[in-house]
Every structure is written in structure tokens, then in C-alpha cells.
Backbone as JSON Lines, residues from 0, in Angstrom:
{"i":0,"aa":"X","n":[-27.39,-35.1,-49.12],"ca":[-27.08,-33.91,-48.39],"c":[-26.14,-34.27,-47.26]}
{"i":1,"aa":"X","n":[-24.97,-33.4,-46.93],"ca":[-24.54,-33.45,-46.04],"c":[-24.84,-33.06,-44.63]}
{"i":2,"aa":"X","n":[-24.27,-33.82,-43.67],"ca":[-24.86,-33.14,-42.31],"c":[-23.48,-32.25,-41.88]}
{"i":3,"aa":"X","n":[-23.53,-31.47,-40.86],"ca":[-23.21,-30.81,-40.09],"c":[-23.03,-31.7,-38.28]}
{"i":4,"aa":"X","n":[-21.55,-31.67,-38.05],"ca":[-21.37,-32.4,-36.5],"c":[-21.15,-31.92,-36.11]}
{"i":5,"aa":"X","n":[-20.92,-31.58,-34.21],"ca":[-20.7,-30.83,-33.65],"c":[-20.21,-31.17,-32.76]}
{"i":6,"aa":"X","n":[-19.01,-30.73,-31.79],"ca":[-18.63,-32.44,-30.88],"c":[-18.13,-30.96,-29.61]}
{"i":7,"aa":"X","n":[-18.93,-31.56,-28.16],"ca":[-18.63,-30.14,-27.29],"c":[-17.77,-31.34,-26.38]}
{"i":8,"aa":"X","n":[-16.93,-30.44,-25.88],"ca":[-15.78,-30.74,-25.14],"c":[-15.75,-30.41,-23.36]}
{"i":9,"aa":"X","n":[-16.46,-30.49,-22.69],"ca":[-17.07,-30.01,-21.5],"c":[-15.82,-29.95,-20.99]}
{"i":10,"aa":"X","n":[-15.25,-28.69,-20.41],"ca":[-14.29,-28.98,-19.27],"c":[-13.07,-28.88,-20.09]}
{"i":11,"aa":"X","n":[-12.72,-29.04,-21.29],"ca":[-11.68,-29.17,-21.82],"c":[-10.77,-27.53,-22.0]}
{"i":12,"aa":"X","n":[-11.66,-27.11,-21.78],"ca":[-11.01,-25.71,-22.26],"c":[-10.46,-24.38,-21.01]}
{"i":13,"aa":"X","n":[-11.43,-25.31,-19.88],"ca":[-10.65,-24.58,-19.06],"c":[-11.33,-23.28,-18.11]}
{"i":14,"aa":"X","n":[-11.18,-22.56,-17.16],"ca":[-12.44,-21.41,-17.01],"c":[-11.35,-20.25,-16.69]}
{"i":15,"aa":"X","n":[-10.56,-20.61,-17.36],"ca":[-9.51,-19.17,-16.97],"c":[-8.85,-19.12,-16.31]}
{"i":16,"aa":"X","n":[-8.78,-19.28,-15.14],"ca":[-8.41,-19.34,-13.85],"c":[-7.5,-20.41,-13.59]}
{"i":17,"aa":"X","n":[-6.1,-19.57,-13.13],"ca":[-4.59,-20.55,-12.54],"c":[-5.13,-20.43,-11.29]}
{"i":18,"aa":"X","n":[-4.73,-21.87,-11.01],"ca":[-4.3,-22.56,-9.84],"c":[-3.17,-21.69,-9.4]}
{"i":19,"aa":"X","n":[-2.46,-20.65,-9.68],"ca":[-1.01,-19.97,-8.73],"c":[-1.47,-19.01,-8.15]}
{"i":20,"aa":"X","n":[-0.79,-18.75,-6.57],"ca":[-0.96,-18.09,-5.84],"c":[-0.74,-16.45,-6.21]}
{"i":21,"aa":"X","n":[-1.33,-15.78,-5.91],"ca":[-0.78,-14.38,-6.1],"c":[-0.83,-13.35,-4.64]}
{"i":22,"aa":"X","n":[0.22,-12.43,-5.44],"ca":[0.94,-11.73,-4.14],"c":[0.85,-10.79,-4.54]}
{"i":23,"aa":"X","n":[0.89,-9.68,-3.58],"ca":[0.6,-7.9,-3.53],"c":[2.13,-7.4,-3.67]}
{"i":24,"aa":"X","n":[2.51,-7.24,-3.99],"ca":[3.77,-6.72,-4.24],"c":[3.83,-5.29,-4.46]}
{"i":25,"aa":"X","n":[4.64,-4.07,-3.42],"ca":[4.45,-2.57,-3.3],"c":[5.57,-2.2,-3.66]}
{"i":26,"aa":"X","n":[5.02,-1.37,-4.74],"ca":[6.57,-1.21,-5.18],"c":[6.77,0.72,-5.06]}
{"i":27,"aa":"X","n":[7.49,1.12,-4.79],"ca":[8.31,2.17,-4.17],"c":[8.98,2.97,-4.68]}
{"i":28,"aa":"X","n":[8.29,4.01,-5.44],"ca":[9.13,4.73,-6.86],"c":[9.13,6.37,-6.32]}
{"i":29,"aa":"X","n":[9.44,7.36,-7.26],"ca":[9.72,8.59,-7.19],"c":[8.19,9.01,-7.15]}
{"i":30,"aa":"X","n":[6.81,8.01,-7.92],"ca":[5.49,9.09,-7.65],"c":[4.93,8.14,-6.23]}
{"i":31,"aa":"X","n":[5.61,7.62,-5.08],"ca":[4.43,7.08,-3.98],"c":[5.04,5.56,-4.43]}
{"i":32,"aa":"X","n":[3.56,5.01,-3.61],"ca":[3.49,3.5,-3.74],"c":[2.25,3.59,-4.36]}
{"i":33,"aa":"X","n":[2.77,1.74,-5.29],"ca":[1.43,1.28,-5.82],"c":[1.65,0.02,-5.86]}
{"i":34,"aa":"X","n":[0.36,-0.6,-5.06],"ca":[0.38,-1.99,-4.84],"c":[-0.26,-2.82,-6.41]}
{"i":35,"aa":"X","n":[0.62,-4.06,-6.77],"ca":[0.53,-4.67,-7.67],"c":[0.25,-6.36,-7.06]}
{"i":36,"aa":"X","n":[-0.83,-6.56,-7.89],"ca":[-1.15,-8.69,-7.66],"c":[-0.41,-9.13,-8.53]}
{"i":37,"aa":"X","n":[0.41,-9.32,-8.42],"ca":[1.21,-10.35,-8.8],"c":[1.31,-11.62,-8.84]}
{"i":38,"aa":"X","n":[1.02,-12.78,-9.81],"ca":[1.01,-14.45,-9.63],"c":[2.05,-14.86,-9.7]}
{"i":39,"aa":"X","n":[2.38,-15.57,-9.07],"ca":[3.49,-16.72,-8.42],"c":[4.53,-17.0,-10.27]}
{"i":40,"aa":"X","n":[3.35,-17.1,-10.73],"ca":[4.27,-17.96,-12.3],"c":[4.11,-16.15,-13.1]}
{"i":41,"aa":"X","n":[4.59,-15.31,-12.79],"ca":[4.64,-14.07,-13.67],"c":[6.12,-12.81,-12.78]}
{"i":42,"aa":"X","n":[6.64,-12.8,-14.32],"ca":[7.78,-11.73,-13.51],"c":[7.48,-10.79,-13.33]}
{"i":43,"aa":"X","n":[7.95,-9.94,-11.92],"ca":[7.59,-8.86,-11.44],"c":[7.36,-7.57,-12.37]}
{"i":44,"aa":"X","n":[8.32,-7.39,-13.54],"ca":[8.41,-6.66,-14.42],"c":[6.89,-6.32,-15.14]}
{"i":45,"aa":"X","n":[6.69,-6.99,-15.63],"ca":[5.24,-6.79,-16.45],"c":[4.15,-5.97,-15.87]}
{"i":46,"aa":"X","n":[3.83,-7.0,-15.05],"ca":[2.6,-6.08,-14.29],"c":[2.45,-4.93,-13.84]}
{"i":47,"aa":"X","n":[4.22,-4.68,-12.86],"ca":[4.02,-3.4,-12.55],"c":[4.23,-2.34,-13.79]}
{"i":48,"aa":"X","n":[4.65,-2.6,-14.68],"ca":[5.01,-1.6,-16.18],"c":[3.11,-1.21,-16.28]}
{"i":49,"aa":"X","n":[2.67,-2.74,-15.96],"ca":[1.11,-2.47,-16.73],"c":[0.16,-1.73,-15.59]}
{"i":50,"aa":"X","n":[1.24,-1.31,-14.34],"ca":[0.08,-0.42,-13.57],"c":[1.41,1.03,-12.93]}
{"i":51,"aa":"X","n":[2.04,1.48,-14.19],"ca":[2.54,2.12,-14.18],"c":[3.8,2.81,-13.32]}
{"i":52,"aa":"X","n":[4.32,1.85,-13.05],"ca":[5.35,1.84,-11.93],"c":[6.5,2.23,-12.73]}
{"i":53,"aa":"X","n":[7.39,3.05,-12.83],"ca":[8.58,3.66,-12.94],"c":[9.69,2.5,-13.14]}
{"i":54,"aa":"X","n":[9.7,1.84,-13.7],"ca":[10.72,1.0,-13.45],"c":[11.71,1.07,-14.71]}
{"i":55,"aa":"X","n":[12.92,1.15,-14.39],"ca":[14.33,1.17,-15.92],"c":[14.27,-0.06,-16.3]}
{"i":56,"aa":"X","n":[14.65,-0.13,-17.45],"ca":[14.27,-1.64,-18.04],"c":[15.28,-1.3,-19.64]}
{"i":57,"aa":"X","n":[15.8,-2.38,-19.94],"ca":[16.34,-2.33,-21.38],"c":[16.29,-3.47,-22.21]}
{"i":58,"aa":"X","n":[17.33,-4.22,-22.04],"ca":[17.2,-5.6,-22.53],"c":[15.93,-6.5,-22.0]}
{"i":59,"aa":"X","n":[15.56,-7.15,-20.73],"ca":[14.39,-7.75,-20.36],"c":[15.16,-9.17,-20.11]}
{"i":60,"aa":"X","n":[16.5,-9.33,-20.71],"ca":[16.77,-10.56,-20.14],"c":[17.75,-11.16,-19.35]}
{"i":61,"aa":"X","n":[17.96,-10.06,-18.34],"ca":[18.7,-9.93,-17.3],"c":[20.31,-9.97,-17.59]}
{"i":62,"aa":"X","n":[20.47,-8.98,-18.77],"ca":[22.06,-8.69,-18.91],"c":[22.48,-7.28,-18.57]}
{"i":63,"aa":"X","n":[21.42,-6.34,-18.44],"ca":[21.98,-5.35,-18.35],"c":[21.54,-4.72,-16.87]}
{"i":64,"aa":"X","n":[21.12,-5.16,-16.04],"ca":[20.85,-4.83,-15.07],"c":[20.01,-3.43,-14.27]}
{"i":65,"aa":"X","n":[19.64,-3.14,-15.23],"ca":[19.16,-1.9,-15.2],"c":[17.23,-1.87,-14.27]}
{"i":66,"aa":"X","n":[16.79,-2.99,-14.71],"ca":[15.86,-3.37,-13.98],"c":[15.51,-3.91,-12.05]}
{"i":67,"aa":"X","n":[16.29,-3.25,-11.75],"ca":[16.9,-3.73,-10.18],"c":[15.54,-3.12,-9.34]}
{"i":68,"aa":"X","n":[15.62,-3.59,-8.07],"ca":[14.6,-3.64,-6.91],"c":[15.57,-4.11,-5.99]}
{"i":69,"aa":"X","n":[14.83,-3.16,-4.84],"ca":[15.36,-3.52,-3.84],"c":[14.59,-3.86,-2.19]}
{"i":70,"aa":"X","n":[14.57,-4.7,-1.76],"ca":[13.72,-5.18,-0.83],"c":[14.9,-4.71,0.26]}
{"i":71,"aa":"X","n":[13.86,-5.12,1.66],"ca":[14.5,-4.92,2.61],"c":[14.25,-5.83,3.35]}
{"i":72,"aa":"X","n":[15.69,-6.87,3.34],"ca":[16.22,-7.94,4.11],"c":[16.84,-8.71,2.91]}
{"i":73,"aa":"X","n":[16.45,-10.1,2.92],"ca":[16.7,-11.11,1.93],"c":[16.25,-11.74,1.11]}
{"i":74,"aa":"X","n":[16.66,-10.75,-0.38],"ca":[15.68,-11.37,-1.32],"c":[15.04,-12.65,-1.58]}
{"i":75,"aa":"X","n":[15.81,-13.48,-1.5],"ca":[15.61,-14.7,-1.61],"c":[14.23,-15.32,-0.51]}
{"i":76,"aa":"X","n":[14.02,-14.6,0.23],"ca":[12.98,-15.0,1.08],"c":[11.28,-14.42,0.64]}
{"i":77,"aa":"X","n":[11.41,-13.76,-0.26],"ca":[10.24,-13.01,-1.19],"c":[10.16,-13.42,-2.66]}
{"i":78,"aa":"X","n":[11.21,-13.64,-3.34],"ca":[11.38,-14.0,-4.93],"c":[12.19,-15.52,-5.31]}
{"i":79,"aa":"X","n":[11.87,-15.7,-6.57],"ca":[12.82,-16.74,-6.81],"c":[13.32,-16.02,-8.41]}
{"i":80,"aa":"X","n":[15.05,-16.14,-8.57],"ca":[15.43,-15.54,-9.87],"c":[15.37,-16.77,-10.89]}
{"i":81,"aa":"X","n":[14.96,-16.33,-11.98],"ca":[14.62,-17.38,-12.91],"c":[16.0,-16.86,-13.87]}
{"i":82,"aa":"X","n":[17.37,-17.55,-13.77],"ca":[18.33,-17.11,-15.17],"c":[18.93,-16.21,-14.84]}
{"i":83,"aa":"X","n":[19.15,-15.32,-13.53],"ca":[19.97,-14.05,-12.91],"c":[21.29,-14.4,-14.06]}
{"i":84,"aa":"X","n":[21.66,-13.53,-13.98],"ca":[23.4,-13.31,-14.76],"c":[24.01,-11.73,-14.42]}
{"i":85,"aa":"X","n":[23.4,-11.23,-13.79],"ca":[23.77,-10.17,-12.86],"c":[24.26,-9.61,-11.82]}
{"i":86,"aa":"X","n":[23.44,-10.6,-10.64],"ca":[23.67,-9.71,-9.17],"c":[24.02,-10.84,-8.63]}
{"i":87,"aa":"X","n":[25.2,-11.26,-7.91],"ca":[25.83,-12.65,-7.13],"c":[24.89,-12.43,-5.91]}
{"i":88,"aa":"X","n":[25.36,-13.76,-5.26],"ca":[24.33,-13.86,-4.09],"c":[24.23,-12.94,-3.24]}
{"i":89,"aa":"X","n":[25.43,-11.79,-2.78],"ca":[25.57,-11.47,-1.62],"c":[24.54,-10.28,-1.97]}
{"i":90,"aa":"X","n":[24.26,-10.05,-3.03],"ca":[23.19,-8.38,-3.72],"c":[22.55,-9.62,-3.08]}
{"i":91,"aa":"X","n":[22.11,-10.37,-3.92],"ca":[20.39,-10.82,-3.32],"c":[20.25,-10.91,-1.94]}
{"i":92,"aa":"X","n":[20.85,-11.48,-1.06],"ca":[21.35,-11.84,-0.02],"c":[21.11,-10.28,0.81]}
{"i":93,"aa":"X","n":[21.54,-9.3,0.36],"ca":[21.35,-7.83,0.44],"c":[20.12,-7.23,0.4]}
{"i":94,"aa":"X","n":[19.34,-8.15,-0.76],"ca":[17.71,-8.05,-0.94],"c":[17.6,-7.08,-2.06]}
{"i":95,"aa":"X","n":[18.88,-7.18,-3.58],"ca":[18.62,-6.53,-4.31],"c":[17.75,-7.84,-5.35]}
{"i":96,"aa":"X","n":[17.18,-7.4,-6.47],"ca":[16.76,-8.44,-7.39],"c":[16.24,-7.52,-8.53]}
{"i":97,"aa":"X","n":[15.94,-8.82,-9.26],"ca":[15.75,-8.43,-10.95],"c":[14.41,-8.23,-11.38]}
{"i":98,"aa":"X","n":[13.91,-7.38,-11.47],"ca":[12.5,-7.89,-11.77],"c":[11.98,-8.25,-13.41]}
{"i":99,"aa":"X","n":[13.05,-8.16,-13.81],"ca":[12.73,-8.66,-15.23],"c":[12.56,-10.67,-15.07]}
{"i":100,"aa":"X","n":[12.94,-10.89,-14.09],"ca":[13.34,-12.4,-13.87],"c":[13.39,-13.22,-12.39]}
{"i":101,"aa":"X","n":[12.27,-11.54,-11.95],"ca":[11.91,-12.26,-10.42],"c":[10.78,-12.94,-10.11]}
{"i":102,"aa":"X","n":[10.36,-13.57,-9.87],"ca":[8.77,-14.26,-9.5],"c":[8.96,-14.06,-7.6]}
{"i":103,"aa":"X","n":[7.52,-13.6,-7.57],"ca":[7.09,-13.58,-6.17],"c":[6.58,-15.11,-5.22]}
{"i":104,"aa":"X","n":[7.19,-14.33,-4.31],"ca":[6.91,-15.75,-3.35],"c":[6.31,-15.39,-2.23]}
{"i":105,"aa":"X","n":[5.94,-14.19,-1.98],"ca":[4.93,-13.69,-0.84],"c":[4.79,-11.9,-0.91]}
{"i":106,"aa":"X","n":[4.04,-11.67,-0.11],"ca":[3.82,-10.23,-0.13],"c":[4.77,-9.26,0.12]}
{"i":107,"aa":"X","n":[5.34,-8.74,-0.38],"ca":[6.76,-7.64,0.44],"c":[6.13,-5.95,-0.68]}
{"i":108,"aa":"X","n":[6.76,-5.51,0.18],"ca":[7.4,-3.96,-0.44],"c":[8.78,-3.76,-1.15]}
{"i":109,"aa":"X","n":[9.04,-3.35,-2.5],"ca":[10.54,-3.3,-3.43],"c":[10.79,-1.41,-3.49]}
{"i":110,"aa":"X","n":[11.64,-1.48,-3.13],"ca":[12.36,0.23,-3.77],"c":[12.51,0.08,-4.85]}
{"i":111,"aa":"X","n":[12.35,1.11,-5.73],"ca":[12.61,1.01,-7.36],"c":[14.03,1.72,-6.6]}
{"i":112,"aa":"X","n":[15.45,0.82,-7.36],"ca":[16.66,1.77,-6.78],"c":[17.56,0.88,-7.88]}
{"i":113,"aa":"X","n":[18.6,0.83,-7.89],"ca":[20.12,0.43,-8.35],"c":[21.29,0.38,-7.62]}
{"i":114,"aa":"X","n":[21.54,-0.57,-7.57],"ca":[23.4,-1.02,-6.61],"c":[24.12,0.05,-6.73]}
{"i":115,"aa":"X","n":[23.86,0.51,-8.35],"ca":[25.27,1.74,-7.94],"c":[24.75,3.09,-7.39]}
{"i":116,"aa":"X","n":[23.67,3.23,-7.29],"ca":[23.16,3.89,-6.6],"c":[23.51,4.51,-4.87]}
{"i":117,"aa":"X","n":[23.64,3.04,-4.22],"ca":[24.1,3.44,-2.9],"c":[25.55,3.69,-2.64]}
């Protein structure tokens, strides 16, 4: 007869839970605000789609620009762009960004808006 083995792996698998920081991120649309947690290693895009935030979106991989936010001051001091091919420094610099390809770097408030907008 054969036996049956069973081999447990304590610890190997993990308890769910990243080590990355997460951030509240308010984002600023036509229905109000709604604050979103956002983790450090996740683009802004997702989450807020998944807590219903208004946001334009097409491609997802930052060619068409349609996914824009806009902070107030300097983006670069709230996000980091992962692959931009869109907005040169002086938009970010302006405190516009991508959220298809933004990761958070601390707590801020974003306008759902567009460059050509203003």
C-alpha cells in the first residue's frame, strides 16, 4: 500500500500583507470628493475606478493622455511617473500627472481635470 505525504511549509506563503506604505489620496470629480488608500506599489488609476471616481481613461498606457489629474503645487512631490510619454516636466512641475502611471508618495488631494482644459 501506498502512503500519502504531506510536507507544510510554515511561513512560506506569506499572510497577505505588503510591507508598502499606503496613502489617502482625494480625488476631486464632478460628484464631490472621495477619499481612496492607495499603496505606494499601485497606480492611482485602479483603485479609484474601483471606488468609483469619474476618471477618462482609454489606452491605460500613458499614450493618450486622457487620464490626467491635477494636484496643486508639484507633482513630483506626491507621485512618482512610472513610463510618462505625455506630459514634460514643466505639466508635472505644474502638478499635472497620469494616473494611469502614477504611484503615490504621500497623502494629497487630485482634480479630475485635463491640460487642455485650462
Amino acid at each position: 500500500m501506498g502512503g500519502v505525504g504531506v510536507t507544510v511549509l510554515a511561513g512560506c506563503l506569506g499572510d497577505g500583507e505588503s510591507d508598502a506604505a499606503s496613502y489617502t489620496v482625494v480625488f476631486l470629480d464632478q460628484d464631490g470628493r472621495t477619499e481612496v488608500e492607495i499603496s505606494e506599489d499601485e497606480k492611482l488609476l485602479y483603485p479609484a475606478l474601483d471606488a468609483d471616481v469619474e476618471i477618462p481613461y482609454a489606452c491605460e498606457v500613458v499614450r493618450c493622455g486622457q487620464c490626467t489629474g491635477k494636484y496643486d503645487g508639484n507633482a513630483n512631490e506626491v507621485v512618482t511617473h512610472d513610463g510618462n510619454q505625455f506630459l514634460d516636466e514643466d505639466q508635472i512641475e505644474a502638478g499635472w500627472l497620469l494616473t494611469c502611471v502614477a504611484y503615490p508618495r504621500g497623502n494629497f488631494e487630485l482634480e479630475i481635470a485635463h491640460p487642455d482644459e485650462e
